[in-house]
C-alpha positions as a printed NumPy array, in Angstrom:
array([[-11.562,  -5.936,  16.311],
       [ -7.868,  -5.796,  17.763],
       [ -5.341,  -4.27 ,  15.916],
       [ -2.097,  -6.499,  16.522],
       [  1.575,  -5.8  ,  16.99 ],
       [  2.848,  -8.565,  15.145],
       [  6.308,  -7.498,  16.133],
       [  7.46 ,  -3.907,  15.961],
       [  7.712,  -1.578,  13.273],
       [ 11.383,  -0.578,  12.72 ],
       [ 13.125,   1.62 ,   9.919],
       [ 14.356,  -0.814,   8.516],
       [ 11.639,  -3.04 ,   7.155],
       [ 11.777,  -6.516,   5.937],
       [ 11.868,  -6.866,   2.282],
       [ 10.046, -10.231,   1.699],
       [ 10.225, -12.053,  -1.547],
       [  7.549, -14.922,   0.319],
       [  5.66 , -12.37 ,   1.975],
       [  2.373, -13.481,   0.788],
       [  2.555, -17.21 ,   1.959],
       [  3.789, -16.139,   5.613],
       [  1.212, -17.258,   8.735],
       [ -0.732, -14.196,   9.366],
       [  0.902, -14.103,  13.136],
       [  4.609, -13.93 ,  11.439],
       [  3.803, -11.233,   9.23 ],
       [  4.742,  -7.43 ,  10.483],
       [  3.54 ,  -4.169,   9.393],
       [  6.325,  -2.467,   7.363],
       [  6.832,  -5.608,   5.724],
       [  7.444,  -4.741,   1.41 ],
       [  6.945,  -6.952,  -1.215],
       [  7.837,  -5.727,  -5.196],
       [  6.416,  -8.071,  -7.547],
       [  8.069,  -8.759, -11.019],
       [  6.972,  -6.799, -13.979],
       [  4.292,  -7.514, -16.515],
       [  3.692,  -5.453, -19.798],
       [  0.602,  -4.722, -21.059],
       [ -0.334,  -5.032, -24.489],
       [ -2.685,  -4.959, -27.223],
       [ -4.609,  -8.105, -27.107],
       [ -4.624,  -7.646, -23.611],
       [ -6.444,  -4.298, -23.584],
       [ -8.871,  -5.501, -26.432],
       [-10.392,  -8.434, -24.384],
       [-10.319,  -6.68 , -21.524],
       [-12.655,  -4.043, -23.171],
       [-14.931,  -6.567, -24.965],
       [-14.945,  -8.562, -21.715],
       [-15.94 ,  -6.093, -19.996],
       [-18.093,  -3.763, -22.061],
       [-15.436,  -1.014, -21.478],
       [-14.998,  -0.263, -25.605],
       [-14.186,   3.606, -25.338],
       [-11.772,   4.361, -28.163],
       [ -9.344,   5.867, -26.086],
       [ -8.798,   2.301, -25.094],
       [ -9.703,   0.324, -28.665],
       [ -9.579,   2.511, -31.558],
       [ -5.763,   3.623, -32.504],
       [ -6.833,   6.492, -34.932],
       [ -9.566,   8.077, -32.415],
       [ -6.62 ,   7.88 , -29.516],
       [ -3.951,   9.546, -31.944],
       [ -7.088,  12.484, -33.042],
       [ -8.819,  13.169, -30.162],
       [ -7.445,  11.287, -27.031],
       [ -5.681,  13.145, -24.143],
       [ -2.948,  11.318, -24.687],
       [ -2.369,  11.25 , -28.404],
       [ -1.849,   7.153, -28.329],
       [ -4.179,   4.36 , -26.585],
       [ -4.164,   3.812, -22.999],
       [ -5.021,   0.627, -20.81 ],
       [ -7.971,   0.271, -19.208],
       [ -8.152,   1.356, -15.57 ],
       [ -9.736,  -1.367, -14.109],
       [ -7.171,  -3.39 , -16.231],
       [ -4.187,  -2.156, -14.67 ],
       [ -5.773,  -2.586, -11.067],
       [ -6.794,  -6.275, -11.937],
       [ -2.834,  -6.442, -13.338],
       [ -1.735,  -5.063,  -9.979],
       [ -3.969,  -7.515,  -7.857],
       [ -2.96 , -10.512, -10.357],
       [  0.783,  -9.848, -10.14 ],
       [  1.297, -10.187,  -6.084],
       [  1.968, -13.747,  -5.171],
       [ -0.679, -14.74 ,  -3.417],
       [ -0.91 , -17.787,  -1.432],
       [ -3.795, -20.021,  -0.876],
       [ -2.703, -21.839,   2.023],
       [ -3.354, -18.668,   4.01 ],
       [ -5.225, -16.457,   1.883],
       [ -8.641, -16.173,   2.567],
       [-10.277, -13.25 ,  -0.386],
       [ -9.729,  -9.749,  -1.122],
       [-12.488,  -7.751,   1.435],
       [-12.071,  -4.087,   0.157],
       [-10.392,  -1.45 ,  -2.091],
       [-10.567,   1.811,  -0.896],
       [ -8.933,   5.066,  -1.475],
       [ -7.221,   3.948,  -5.133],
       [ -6.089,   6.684,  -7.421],
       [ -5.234,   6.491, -10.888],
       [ -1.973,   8.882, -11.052],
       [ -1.173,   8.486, -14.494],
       [ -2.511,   6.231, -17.648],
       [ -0.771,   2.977, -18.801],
       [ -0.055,   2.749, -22.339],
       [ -0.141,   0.259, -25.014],
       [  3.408,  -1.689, -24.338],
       [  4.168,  -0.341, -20.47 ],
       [  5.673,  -2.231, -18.303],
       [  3.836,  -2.195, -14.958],
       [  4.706,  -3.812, -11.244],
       [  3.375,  -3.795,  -8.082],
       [  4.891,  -2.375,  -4.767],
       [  3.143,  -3.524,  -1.682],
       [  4.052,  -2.713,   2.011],
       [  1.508,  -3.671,   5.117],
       [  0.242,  -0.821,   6.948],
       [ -1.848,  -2.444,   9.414],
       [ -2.216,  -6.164,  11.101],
       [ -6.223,  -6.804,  12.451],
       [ -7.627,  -9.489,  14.287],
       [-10.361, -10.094,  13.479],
       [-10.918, -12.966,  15.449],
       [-12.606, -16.006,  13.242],
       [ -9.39 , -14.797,  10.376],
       [ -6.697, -11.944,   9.994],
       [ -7.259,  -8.386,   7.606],
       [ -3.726,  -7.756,   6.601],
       [ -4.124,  -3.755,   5.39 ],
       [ -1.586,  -3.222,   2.514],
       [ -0.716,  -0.3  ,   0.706],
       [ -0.206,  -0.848,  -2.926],
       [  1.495,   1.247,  -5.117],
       [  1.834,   0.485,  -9.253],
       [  4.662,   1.925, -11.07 ],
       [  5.646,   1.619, -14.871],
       [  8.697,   0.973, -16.375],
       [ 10.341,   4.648, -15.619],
       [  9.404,   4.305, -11.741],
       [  6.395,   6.322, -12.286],
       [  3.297,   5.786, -10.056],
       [  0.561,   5.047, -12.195],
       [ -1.877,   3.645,  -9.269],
       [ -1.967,   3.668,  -5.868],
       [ -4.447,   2.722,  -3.194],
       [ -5.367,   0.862,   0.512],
       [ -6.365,  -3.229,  -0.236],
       [ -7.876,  -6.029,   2.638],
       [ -7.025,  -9.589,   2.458],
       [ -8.362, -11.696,   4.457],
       [ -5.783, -14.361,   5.828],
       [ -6.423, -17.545,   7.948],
       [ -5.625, -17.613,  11.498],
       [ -2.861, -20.089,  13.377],
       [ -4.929, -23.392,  13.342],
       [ -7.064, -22.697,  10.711],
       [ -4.817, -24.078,   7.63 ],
       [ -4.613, -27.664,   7.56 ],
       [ -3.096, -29.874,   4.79 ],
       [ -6.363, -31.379,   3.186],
       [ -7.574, -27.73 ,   2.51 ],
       [ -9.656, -27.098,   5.453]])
């Protein structure tokens, strides 16, 4: 396993809006990406929860929340928000392999009922890996007042120079 230098690291760094259908050998660490916003809301939250057997009230029952949550009001799902996060980055097929690992996420702050979140990503570390790339980002969620609600380290798994070809292969 190589780390690479895909080019340096300088203070200023590259703001991409295509970021995430760039050849793994032209991407750089420092390079940002801030994906547009997506609000959460109450049908959302409710299938989430029934999807996935997460039913607490704090998350589906309005007059439990207002009684006896932290909060006073419903919040989103964790898990929801971090699947939001994920789902909201542009993500190319042409060069994106999977997601390999979360690690070190943090839930700073809930996401309520009606919040508007987006995702701000910036790579922290380009790896060879030989048969593909790990591109290392660091992804940060914030709401609608700039607050972080999420943050945490994410591995995608990107194709190497010769391995994207136009019939898929």
């Amino acid at each position: 396993m190589t780390a690479l230098a895909v080019g340096p690291e300088t203070s200023a760094p590259r703001v991409l809006t295509g970021m995430f259908s760039q050849p793994f050998e032209q991407l750089r660490v420092g390079d940002m990406h801030t994906t547009a916003g997506r609000t959460v809301t109450e049908a959302d939250v409710v299938m989430f929860a029934h999807m996935t057997g997460d039913t607490l009230p704090v998350h589906t029952d309005r007059h439990w929340a207002e009684k006896e949550g932290m909060y006073g009001r419903r919040t989103a799902n964790g898990l929801l928000t971090l699947s939001y996060a994920l789902g909201l980055l542009p993500l190319d097929i042409v060069h994106l392999i999977a997601l390999r690992r979360i690690r070190q996420v943090v839930f700073k702050r809930p996401v309520f009922l009606g919040d508007t979140i987006r995702s701000r990503v910036r790579i922290t570390e380009l790896v060879d890996r030989g048969r593909f790339g790990c591109v290392v980002i660091s992804l940060q969620v914030v709401n609608q007042d700039d607050e972080t609600v999420l943050h945490g380290l994410f591995e995608l798994l990107w194709k190497l120079a010769g391995s994207c070809t136009t019939d898929g292969g």
